[in-house]
C-alpha positions in Angstrom: 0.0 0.0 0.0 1.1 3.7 -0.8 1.9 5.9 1.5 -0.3 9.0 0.7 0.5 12.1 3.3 2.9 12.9 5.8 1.7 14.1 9.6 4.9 15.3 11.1 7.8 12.5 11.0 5.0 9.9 10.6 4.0 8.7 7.0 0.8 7.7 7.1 -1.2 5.3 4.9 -4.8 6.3 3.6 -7.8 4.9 5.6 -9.5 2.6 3.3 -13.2 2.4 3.9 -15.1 -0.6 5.4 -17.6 0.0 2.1 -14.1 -0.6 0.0 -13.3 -3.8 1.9 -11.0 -1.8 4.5 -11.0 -1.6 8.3 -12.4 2.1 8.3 -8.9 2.9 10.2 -5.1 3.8 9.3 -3.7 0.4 8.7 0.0 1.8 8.7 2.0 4.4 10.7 6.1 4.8 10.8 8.2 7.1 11.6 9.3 7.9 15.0 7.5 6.7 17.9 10.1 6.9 20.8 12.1 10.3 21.7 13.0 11.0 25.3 15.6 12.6 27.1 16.8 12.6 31.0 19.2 14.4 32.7 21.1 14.8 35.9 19.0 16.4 38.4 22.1 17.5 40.4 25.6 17.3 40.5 27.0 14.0 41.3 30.3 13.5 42.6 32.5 11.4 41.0 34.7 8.5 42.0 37.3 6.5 39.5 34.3 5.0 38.0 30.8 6.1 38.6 27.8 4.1 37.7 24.8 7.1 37.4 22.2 5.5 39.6 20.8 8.4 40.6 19.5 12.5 40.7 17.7 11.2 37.2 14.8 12.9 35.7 13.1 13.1 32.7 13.3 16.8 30.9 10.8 18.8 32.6 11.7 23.0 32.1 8.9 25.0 30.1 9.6 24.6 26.2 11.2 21.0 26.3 9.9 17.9 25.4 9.2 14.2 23.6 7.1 11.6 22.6 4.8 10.7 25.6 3.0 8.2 24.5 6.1 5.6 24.4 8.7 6.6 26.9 11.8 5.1 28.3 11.8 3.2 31.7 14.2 4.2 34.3 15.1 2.4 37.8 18.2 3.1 39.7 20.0 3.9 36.8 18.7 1.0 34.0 17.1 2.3 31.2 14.1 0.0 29.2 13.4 0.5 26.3 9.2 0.6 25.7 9.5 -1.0 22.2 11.5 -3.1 19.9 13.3 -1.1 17.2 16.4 0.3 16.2 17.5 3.0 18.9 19.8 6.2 18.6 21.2 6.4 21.9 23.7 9.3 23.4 24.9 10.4 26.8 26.7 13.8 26.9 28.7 14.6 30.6 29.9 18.4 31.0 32.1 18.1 34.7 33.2 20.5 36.9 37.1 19.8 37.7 38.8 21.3 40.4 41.7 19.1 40.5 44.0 18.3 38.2 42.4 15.6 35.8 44.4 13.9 32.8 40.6 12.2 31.3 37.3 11.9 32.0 35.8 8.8 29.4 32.2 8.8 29.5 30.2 5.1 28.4 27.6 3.6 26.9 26.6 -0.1 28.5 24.7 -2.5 27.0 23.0 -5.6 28.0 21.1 -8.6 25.7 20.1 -10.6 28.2 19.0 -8.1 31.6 22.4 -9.3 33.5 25.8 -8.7 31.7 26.9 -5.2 30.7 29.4 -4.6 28.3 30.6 -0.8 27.1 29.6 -0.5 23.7 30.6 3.1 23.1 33.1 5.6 24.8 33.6 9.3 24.5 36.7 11.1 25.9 37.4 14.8 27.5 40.8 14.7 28.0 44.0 17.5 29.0 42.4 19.5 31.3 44.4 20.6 34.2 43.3 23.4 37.3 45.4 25.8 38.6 43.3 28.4 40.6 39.7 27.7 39.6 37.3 25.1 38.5 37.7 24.2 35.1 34.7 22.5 32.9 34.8 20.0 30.2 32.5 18.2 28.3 32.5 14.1 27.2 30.3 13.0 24.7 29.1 9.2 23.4 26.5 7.8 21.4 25.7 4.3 20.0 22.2 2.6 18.2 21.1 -0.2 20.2 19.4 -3.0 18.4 16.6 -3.8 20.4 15.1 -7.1 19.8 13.6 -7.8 23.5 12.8 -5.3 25.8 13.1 -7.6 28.9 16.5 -8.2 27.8 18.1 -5.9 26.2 18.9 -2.4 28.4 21.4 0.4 28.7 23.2 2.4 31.9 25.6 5.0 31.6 28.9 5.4 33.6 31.7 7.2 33.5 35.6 6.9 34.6 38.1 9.5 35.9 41.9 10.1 36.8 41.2 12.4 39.6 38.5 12.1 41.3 39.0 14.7 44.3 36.7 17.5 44.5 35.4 16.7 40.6 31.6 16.2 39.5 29.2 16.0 36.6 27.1 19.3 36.1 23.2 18.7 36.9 20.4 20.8 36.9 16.7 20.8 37.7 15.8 23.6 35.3 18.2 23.1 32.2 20.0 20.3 30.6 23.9 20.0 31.8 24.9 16.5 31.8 22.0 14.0 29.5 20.6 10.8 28.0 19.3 11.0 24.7 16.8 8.3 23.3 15.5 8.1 19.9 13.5 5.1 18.3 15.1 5.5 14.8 12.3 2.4 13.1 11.7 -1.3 13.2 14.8 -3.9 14.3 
């Protein structure tokens, strides 16, 4: 059947009438049906490696927003994906550094079978050093996760420092600092 109009990102297909031996309803609809974001509520200290477990939300300020009717899952720090599909996937840290740090690598882990994580993706922010003030940098990762099963297959985010003295990853309330991006590209 040919797709006949487009309603946003969705193609739609035409309604065929019950009288023309249709259902009387759209019988197709692509496009993008998952698109969510999260962010760190408040700064989080951060150790050598630090799982983010915590001080999540979903976007919230006045002018943001996604999808609602299919949104991610989050519990102490594992994301679920609501549907099957091919997922664009990105996590971008901005830190506050206040003692010297050779690298902060920020990653992506991924598991198929709701036990084992392994880091599918890693982003680096790397050569900063502090004198006198705070210094700020920024480590950014992204990845598509195939997802075939969403009691299996999940995400988590963690990141891993050199110094980890008086250091943390930016969070806000009101605006986006450090984030989780999550965009249900179309069908596995």
């Amino acid at each position: 059947m040919a797709l006949s109009k487009i309603d946003g990102t969705n193609l739609i297909a035409p309604t065929i009438p019950v009288s023309a031996g249709g259902t009387g309803t759209t019988s197709y609809t692509a496009g993008i049906t998952v698109a969510d974001q999260f962010r760190l509520s408040a700064n989080v200290s951060f150790s050598s490696t630090t799982d983010f477990t915590s001080n999540l939300e979903r976007i919230d300020t006045s002018g943001q927003g996604g999808l609602t009717d299919n949104q991610m899952s989050e519990s102490s720090g594992i994301f679920t994906f609501p549907l099957t599909g091919i997922y664009y996937v990105q996590a971008n840290l901005i830190s506050s550094i206040s003692t010297a740090a050779r690298y902060i690598n920020a990653h992506i882990l991924v598991t198929t079978n709701n036990s084992s994580y392994s880091i599918i993706s890693e982003g680096r922010a790397a050569g900063f050093i502090a004198e006198s003030a705070a210094s700020n940098n920024q480590a950014f990762t992204d990845s598509l996760i195939d997802v075939t099963d969403t009691s299996n297959v999940k995400v988590k985010f963690q990141a891993i420092a050199s110094q980890t003295s008086s250091n943390s990853f930016q969070g806000s309330t009101s605006e986006n600092k450090s984030t989780f991006l999550f965009i249900r590209l179309g069908d596995t």
